[in-house]
C-alpha positions in Angstrom: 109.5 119.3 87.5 111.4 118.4 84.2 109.5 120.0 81.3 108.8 117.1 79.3 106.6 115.9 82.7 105.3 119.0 82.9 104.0 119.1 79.3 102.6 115.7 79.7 100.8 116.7 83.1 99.1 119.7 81.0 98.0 117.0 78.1 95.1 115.2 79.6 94.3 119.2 80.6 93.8 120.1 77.5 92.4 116.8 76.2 89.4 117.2 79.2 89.0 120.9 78.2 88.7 120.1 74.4 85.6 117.6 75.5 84.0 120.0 77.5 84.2 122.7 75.0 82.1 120.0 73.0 79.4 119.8 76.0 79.1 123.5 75.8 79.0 123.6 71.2 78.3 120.2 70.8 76.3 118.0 73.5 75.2 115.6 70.9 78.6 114.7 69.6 80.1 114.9 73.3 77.6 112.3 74.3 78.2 109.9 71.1 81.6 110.1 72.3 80.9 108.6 76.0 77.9 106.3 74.0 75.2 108.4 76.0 72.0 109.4 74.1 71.5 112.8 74.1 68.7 113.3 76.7 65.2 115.1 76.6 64.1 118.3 78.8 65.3 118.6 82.2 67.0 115.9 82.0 69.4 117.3 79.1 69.9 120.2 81.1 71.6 118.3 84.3 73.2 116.2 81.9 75.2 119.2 79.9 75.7 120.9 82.9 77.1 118.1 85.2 79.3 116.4 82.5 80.5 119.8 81.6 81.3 121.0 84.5 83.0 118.0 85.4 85.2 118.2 82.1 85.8 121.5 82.5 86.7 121.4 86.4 89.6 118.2 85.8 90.9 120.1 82.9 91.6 123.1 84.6 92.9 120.6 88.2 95.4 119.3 85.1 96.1 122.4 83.7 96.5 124.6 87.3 99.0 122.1 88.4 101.1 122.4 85.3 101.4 126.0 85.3 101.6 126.6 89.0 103.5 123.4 89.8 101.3 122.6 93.1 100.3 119.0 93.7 97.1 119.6 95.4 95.8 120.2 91.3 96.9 117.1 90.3 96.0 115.3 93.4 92.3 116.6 92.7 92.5 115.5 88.9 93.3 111.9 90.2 90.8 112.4 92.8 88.0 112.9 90.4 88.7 110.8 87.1 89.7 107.8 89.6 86.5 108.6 91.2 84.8 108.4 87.4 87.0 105.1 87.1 85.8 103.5 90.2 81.8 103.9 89.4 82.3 102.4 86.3 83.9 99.3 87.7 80.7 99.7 90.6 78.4 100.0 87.7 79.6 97.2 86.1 79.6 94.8 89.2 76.4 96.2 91.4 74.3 97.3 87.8 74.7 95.2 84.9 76.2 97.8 83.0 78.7 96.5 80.5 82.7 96.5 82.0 84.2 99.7 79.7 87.3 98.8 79.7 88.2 101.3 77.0 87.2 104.3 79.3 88.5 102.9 82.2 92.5 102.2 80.6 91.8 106.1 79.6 91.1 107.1 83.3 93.6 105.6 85.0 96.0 106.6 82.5 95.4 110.0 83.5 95.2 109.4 87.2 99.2 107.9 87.1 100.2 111.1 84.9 98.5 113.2 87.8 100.1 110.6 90.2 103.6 110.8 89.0 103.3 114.5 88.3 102.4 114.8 91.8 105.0 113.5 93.1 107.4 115.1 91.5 105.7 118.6 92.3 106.0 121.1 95.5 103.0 121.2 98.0 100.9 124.1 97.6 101.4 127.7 98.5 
């Protein structure tokens, strides 16, 4: 893989990492971000812990296929934020929920980038 793709693979990597860096110091500000309220009780504690985890577990599907230059990584980044892409567009259209088209350009931004670095990448070991 040319190393201009390959430092544009690990962007959205560190990009994902950086917000789920702000879950862990900073769930308030993370949430403003996405336009969530910061929730109460349990209910805070799933939401940290899912969102970061899900933050943290892209970033390092990004960042594993731009250092080890296996597809599967990438294919698994795509997997996921065009998974997060998808139930917005179902949330929209089966919810009420307002169409975020803003969110949505980001994610499927970063699912081609995993696409294209995916198919320019080796299968995995």
């Amino acid at each position: 893989m040319p190393l201009p793709l390959r430092l544009l693979a690990a962007l959205p990597g560190l990009l994902f990492g950086v917000i789920a860096l702000q879950w862990l110091f900073d769930p308030a500000g993370a949430a403003a971000v996405l336009d969530l309220p910061l929730l109460r009780g349990a209910a805070r504690s799933t939401q940290i812990g899912d969102t970061g985890a899900f933050f943290l577990g892209v970033s390092a599907c990004y960042l594993l296929g731009a250092i080890r230059l296996e597809r599967q990584w990438f294919a698994a980044a795509a997997l996921f934020v065009g998974g997060a892409a998808a139930f917005r567009v179902a949330a929209w259209a089966l919810h009420g929920a307002p169409f975020a088209i803003d969110k949505i350009a980001v994610e499927l931004f970063s699912v081609a980038i995993a696409s294209l670095a995916a198919s320019r990448t080796r299968g995995g070991r």
